[in-house]
N, C-alpha and C positions, 0 to 999 in steps of 0.2 A: 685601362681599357674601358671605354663605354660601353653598355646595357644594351642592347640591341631593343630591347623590348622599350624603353625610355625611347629610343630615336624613333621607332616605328609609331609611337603615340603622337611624336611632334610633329611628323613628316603627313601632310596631306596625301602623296600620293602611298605612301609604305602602309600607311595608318589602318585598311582593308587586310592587311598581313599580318598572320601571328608565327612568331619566334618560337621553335624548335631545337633542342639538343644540337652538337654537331655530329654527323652520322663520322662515325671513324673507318677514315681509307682503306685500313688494311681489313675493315668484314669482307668475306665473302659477299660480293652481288653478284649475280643475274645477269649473265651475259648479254640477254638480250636489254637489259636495264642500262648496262656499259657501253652498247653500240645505240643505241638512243639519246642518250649524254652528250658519246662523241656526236651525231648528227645533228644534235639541238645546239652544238657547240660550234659546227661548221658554219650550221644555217645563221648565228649571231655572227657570225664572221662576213658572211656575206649581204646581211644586213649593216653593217659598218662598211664594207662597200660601197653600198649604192648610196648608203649619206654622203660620202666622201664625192664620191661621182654627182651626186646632186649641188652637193657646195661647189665644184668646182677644183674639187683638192685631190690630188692623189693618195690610192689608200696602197700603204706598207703594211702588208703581213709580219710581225714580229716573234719572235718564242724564245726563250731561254733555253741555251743550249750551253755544251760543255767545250770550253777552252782546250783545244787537244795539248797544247804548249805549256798553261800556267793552269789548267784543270782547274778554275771557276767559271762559274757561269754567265754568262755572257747574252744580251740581248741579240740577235740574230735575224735577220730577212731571212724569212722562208718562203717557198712557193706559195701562190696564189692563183686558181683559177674560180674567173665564175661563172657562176651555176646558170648567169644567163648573158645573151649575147642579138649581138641588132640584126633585124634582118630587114631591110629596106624601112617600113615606118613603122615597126612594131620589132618587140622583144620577143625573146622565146626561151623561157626558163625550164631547164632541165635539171634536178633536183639526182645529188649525186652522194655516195657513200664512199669516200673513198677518192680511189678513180675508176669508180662505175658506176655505171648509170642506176637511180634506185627502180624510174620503171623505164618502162620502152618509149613511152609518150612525154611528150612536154607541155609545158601551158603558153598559150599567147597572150598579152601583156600590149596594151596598148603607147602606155607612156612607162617610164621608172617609177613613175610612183606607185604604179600597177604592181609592178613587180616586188617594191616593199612589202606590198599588202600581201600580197601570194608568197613570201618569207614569211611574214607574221603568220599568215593561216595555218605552212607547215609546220611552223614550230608548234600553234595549237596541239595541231592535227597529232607532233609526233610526242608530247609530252602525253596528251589523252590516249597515248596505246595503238594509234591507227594505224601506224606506218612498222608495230611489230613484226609483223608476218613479214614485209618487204624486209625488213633487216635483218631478222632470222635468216632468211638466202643465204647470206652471206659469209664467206669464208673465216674459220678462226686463224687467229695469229700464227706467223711464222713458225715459234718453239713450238706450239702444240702439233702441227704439219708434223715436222722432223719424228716428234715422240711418237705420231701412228705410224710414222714409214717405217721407225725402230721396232715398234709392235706388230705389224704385219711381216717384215722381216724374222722375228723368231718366232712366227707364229705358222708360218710357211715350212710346209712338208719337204721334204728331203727326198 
């Protein structure tokens, strides 16, 4: 396995970057650290979009999923919606967690390229902390639902 620290010395544009430990999956994070990931991870998805749509190519959402038959994992179409959409000569990007919306407002966007630019920003934006509060809103996972309705359930007077 190559040195990561060797490749980032050769690489002009990596060369700005220093190599770090690998943080291990199973620590405990910070929920609000794990729903910024996932949105920092939507938003690259929909910046490979709009390259797709700029070249002229159609872009396939893909993920690994499990085989219900022979139970390996298996590359997969999965849905795709994006976050912006035409309206007569301008775009209008509505930035989403999920499938909701993250605020009430969208941005106008003159050409696609526009709209690249306004992907990149949000990722700035939500890597540097800004877009915490709006994701904090946001509902936790299915199991944990269940486990308060079981806890409010024995916790309810008779």
């Amino acid at each position: 396995m190559a040195n990561l620290s060797d490749i980032l010395k050769k690489s002009a544009t990596l060369s700005m970057f220093t190599a770090v430990s690998a943080v291990n999956k199973q620590s405990a994070a910070d929920p609000i650290q794990h729903k910024r990931g996932k949105f920092i991870e939507a938003a690259t998805h929909q910046i490979e979009a709009i390259e797709a749509e700029m070249s002229g190519t159609p872009y396939i959402h893909t993920g690994q999923r499990k085989d219900k038959e022979t139970g390996e994992k298996v590359d997969k179409q999965l849905r795709f919606k994006k976050w912006w959409q035409k309206d007569g000569n301008r775009f209008i990007v509505q930035f989403r967690y999920g499938a909701s919306a993250l605020f009430d407002q969208g941005l106008v966007a003159a050409t696609i390229e526009d709209v690249l630019k306004i992907m990149d920003g949000i990722i700035e934006a939500a890597r540097a902390g800004d877009l915490d509060s709006q994701l904090a809103n946001f509902k936790r996972g299915k199991r944990e639902k269940k486990d308060d309705v079981k806890a409010a359930r024995n916790n309810k007077p008779h």
